[in-house]
VEXLUM-876452 format. One record per residue (C-alpha): residue in three letters; x, y, z. Coordinates in steps of 0.02 Angstrom, whole numbers, plus 50000, padded with zeros to 5 digits. Example, Ala and Ser with C-alpha at 12.3 -4.5 7.8 and 13.67 -1.06 7.14 Angstrom:
% residues 2
ALA506154977550390 SER506844994750357 
This chain:
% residues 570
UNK483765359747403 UNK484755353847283 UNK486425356147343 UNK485795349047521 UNK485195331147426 UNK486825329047350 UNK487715331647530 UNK486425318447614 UNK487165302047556 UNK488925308547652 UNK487895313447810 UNK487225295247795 UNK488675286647761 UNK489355297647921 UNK488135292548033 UNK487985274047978 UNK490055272648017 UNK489675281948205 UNK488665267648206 UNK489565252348152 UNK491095260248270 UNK489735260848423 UNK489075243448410 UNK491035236948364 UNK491625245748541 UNK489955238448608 UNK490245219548566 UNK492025222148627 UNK491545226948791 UNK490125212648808 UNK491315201148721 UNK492765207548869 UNK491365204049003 UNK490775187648954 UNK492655180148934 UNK492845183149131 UNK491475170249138 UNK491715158649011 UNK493315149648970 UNK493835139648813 UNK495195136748719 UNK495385127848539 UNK496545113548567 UNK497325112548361 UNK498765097148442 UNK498545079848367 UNK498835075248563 UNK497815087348633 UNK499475093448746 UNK498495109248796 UNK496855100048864 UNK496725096849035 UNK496185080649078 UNK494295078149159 UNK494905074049314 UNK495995087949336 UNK494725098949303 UNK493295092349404 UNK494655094649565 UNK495095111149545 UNK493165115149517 UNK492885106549695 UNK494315112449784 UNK493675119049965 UNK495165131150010 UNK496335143349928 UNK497915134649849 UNK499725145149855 UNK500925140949740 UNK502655148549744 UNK503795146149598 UNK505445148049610 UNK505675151749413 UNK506015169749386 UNK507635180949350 UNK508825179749215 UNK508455162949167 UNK509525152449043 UNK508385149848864 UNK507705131748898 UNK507295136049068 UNK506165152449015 UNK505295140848912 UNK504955128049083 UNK504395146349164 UNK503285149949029 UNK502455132749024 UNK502245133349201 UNK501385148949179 UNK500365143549060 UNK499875127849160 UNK499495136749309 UNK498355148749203 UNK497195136149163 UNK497175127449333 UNK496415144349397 UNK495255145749276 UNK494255132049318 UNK495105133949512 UNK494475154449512 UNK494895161849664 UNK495435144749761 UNK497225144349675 UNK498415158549692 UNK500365157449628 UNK501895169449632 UNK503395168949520 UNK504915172449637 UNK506865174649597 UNK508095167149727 UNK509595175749639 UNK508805192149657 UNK509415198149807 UNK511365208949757 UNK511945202949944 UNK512975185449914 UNK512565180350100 UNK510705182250092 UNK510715173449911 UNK511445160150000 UNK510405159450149 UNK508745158550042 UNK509515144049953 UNK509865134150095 UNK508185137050158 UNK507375129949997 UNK508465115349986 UNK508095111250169 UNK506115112850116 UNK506455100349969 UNK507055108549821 UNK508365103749722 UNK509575115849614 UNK510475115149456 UNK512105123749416 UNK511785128549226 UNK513125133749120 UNK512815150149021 UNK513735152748865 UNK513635174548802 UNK515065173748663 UNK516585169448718 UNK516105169448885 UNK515445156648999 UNK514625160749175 UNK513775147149322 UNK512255151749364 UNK511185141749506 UNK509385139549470 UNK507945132049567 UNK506925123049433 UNK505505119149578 UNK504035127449667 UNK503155128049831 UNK501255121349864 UNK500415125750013 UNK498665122350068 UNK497815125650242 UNK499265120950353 UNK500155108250221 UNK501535110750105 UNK502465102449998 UNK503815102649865 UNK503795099949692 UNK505375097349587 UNK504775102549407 UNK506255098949312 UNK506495080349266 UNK508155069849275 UNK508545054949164 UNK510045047049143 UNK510565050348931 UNK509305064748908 UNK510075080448842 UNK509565095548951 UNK508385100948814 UNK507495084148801 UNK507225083749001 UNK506605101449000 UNK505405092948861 UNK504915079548973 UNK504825092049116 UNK503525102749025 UNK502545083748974 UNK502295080649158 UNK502045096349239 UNK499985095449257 UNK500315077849327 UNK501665086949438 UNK500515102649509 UNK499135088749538 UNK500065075849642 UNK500605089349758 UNK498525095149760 UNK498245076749823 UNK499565075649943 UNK499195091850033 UNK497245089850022 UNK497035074850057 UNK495965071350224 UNK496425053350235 UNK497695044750138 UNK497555026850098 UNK498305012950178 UNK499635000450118 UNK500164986550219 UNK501754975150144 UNK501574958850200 UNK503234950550295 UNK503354933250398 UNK503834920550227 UNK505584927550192 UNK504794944150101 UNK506054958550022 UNK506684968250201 UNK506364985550227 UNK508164991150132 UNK507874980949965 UNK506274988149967 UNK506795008250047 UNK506455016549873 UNK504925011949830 UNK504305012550000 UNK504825032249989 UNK503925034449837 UNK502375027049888 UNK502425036050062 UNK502135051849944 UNK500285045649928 UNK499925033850064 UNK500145026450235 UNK501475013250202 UNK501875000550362 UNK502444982950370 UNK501284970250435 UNK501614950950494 UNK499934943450497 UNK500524929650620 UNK498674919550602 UNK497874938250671 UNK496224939250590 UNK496114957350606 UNK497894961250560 UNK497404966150368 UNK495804975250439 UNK496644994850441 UNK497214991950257 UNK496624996250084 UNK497904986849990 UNK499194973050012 UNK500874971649930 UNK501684954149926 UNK503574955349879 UNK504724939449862 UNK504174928449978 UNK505434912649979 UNK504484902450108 UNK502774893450107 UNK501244903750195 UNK500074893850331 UNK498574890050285 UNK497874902050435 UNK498704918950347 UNK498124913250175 UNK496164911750269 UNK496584929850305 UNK497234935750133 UNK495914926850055 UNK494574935050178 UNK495474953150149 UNK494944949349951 UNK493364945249998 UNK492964961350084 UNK493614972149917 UNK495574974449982 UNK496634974449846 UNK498404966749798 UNK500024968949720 UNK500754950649694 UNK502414951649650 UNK503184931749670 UNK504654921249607 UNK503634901749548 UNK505694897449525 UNK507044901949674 UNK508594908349579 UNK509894921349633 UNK511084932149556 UNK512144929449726 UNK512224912849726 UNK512834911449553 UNK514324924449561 UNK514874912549732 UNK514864895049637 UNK515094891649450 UNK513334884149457 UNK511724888149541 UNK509954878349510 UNK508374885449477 UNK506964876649588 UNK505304877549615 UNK504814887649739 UNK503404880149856 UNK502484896549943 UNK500824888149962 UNK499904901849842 UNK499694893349685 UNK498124886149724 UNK497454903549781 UNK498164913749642 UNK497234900149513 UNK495594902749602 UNK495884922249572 UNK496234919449366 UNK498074917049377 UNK499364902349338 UNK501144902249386 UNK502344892049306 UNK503894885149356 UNK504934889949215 UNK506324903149193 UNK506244915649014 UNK507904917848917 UNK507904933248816 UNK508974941248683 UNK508254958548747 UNK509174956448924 UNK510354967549042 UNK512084966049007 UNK513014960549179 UNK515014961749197 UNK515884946249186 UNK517574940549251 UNK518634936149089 UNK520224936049156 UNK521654942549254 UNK522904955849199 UNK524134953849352 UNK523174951149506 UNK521854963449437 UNK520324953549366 UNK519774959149196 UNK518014961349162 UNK516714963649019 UNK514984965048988 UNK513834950248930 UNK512024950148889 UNK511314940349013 UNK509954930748958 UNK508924929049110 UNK508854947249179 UNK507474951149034 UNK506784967148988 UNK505004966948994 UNK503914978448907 UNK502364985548944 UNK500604985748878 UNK500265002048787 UNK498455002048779 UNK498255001348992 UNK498515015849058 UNK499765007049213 UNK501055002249085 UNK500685016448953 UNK502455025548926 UNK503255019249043 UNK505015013848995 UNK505514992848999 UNK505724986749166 UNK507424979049245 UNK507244959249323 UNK508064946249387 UNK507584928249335 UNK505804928249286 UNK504464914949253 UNK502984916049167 UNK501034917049205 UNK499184912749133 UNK497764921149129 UNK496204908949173 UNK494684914349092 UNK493124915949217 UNK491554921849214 UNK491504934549367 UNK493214944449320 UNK494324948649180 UNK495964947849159 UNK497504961449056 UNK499084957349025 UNK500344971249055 UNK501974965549037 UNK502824954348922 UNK504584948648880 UNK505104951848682 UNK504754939848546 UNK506664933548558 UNK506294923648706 UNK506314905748755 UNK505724894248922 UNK506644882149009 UNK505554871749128 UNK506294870149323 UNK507354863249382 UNK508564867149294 UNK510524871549285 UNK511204890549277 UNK512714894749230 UNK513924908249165 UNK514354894849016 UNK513184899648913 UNK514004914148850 UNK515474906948797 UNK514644904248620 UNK513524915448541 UNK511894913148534 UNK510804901548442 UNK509504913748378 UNK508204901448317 UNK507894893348489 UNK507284912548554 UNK505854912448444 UNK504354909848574 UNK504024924148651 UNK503174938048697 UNK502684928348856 UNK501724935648987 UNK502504941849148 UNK501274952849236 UNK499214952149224 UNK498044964549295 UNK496444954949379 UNK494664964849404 UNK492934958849450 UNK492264947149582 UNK493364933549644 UNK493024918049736 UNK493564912649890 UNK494934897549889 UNK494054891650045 UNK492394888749986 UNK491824871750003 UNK493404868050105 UNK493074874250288 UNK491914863350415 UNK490264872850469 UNK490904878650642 UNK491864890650550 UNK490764896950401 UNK489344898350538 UNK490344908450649 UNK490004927650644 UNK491514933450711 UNK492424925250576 UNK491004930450430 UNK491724919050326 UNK491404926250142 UNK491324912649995 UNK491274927049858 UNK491864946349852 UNK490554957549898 UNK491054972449797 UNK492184970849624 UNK494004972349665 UNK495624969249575 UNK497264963049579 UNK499134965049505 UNK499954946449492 UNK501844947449416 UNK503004933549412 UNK504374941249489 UNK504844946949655 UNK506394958849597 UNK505294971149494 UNK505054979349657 UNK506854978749736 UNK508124992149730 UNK510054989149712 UNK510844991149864 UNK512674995249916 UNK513974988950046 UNK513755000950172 UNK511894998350167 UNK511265012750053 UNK510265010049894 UNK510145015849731 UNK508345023349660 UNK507275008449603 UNK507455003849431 UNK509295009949404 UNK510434998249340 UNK512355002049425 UNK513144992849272 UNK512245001649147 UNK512165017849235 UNK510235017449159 UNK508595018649226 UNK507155007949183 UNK505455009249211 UNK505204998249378 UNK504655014049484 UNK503535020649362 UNK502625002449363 UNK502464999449541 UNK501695020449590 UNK500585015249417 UNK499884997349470 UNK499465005049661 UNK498715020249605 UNK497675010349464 UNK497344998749629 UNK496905011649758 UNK495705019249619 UNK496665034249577 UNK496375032449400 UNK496195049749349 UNK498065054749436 UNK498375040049348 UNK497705044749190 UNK498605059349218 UNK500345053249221 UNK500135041449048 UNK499685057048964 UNK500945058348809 UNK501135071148678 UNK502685070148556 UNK504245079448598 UNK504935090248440 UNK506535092848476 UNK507695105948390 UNK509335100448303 UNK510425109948395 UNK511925107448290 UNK510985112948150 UNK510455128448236 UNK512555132548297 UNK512775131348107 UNK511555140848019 UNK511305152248148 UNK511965166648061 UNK511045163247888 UNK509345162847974 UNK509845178448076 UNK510175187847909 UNK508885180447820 UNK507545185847960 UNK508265204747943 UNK508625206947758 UNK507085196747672 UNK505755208147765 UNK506465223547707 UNK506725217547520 UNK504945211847533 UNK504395229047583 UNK505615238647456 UNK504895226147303 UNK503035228647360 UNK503325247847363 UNK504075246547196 UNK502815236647114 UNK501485248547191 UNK502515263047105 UNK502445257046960 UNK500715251446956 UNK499925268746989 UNK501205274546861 UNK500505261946737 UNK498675266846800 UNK498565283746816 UNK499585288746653 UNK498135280746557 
């Protein structure tokens, strides 16, 4: 009896481990169960980078149909490309968990056929669906190989596709800072393609023409873009009271000639009813053109018969020009070596750089935006609306009233810094509430009583507005033989500013798609590697990741050595 009580505490402590291994393997299993149910993830980055925005989420939780994404990211892929596959991958994890069983994607190599001819054939049939390829250089030693890759992917939904590019160009990045940027955008990315092929209806823009307006080619790039997400069409009005009628918003580009007082009625009226609009007009007529044909150009007031409607909304115009320190250069004709002129490049004072408001999501991280002889604006204070301001020239600016004289003389002396010492002046205001109608109080009873006119004095829903005092924010360079550059890229500079970004902004913030919007102006810091530093101490790190383990280990088994030595010769 004895001997068995002394053995009992073991048979305990036995059974009471069975135990504690039985419930462990138990809360596993539930623990395994639940997670196929429940989702969450601990988001540790100062930017939240890993947390998908409402919006996204509350789509893919309402999406009606399966969503098939093929990604063409797979193979032997170059370092800084795994990591846009493994992003990607990540990305597209969390869209199906909150997606489930309505999104599907497949990782696919296009190199991984061994027969050149049928490499090449699926190649040709991806670029002809959209995608783009880049011929990355691959360094093993001594040796360096080409390698074509297809940083892009396929979405399809019902009987709509549609491709998205994934990796990022921009003029000055490194390839490692646009795979950085590439990896920023790629939820805004996966979810623009989601709208485009779900869409049922997509919104309309018509772009107003009939004053003297930007023409279809100045215009050709940001049309494009736009087309990604609406109906784009040009529309004269022509006095046609139902010519604004199919349209959700209006865009208003340049106009260099006065509207009738019939198409205003019909603008005016379009506002009334909750249509939005894009105002993008020059209060001062001044062209880079005219200048580099004379010696001298003038800057005049502009008469286009809309200040008087634009002030009733909560904007001024003023008929001034802004100089600016913080201006494109533009090449200028110094001199002739032989018959062959000589040319250099001069800040020119009146092509400013705006910069945009970083607390509103339309001009949040966007980069400054390239113009062309800009005036500035007001905001009026009223009651029913309120007003943003969202972009500005720098602090090293100045005005000079119209008219006034332009010339290339200017930059024979330096500047005088402490005239440019006005600024920031505002360029671009965002409008939002209830407007008035410019007509009120103005029109005889046989119209305001007529109901097929249904004359409105006041919006009947809030609606908003983008005023910006210059026409050129929306035009895009455009060649001799009548091609164009992408908007915002300077061909002197070889840059690209932040003109595009501004215009898809302001009409998506217009056409309420604030949570793509949202989407887009979502930043998180890039923390780039120094990849000098890394070609130098390459090998140290290498060593000192192999050697400092194992001397760890061999002074940890030491010390243990010695310490039951010590212990157990007591």
């Amino acid at each position: 009896m004895v001997e068995k009580a002394k053995h009992n505490p073991q048979g305990k402590k036995r059974l009471a481990d069975i135990t504690v291994l039985l419930v462990s393997i138990a809360i596993v299993i539930i623990l395994n169960f639940l997670s196929s149910y429940i989702f969450g993830r601990f988001d540790l980055t100062s930017e939240k980078r890993y947390t998908l925005s409402k919006n996204t989420i509350t789509q893919l939780e309402t999406l009606e149909d399966v969503v098939f994404v093929r990604v063409y990211l797979e193979g032997n892929l170059p370092t800084e490309f795994r990591e846009l596959h493994d992003a990607m991958k990540e990305t597209l994890d969390d869209f199906k968990a909150y997606a489930g069983s309505n999104l599907e994607y497949e990782f696919i190599d296009p190199s991984a056929s061994i027969d050149e001819k049928e490499r090449v054939a699926v190649y040709e049939d991806l670029t002809r669906q959209g995608l783009q390829y880049s011929n990355v250089r691959m360094r093993e030693g001594d040796k360096v190989s080409e390698q074509i890759v297809f940083p892009g992917a396929i979405m399809s939904y019902r009987n709509n596709e549609t491709p998205i590019q994934l990796l990022k160009s921009q003029m000055g990045a490194s390839e490692q800072e646009m795979i950085a940027i590439s990896i920023q955008q790629l939820e805004y990315e996966l979810m623009s393609a989601i709208k485009k092929v779900s869409a049922e209806r997509k919104q309309r823009i018509g772009i107003i023409e009939g004053q003297g307006e930007l023409d279809k080619l100045q215009m050709a790039d940001a049309e494009r873009a736009l087309t990604e997400f609406y109906e784009v069409e040009r529309v004269t009005i022509d006095q046609d009271l139902n010519a604004l009628l199919p349209y959700d918003a209006i865009i208003v580009a340049r106009p260099d000639s006065a509207f009738s007082e019939q198409d205003k009625f019909i603008i005016d009226q379009f506002i009334m009813a909750g249509g939005k609009a894009l105002w993008l007009i020059d209060p001062v007529f001044a062209r880079m053109d005219s200048l580099r044909n004379t010696a001298l150009t003038m800057g005049l007031v502009l008469e286009h018969n809309l200040e008087d409607m634009l002030f009733k909304y909560g904007v001024r115009l003023n008929n001034d020009l802004v100089m600016d320190l913080q201006a494109l250069p533009i090449p200028i004709v110094t001199g002739y070596t032989g018959n062959k002129p000589k040319q250099e490049m001069f800040t020119w004072y009146y092509n400013p750089m705006l910069i945009g408001n970083e607390n509103h999501p339309i001009t949040k991280n966007i980069d400054r935006l390239k113009t062309e002889f800009v005036s500035t604006l007001e905001p009026i204070k009223l009651d029913s609306s309120t007003s943003t301001v969202l972009l500005t020239t720098s602090d090293q600016s100045r005005l000079v009233n119209a008219p006034t004289r332009i010339s290339f003389n200017i930059l024979r002396e330096p500047p005088r810094y402490e005239m440019f010492n006005t600024g920031p002046h505002a360029t671009a205001v965002l409008v939002e509430g209830k407007f008035e109608s410019v007509f009120k109080n103005r029109l005889p009873k046989a119209i305001t009583a007529n109901k097929e006119i249904n004359f409105l004095e006041k919006s009947v829903i809030p609606t908003k507005m983008i005023v910006a005092s210059d026409g050129d924010i929306i035009k895009n360079q455009v060649t001799k033989d009548e091609s164009f550059y992408a908007l915002g890229f300077d061909k002197y500079t070889n840059k690209m500013y932040g003109n595009k970004a501004f215009i898809l902004n302001a009409m998506n913030y217009l056409c309420d798609d604030s949570g793509l919007l949202n989407v887009r102006s979502k930043e998180f810091k890039i923390r780039l590697l120094d990849q000098t530093k890394i070609d130098e101490e390459r090998y140290f790190w290498q060593v000192l990741n192999t050697v400092l383990p194992i001397i760890i280990i061999f002074l940890f088994g030491g010390f243990q050595f010695w310490w039951r030595k010590r212990k157990y010769a007591r």
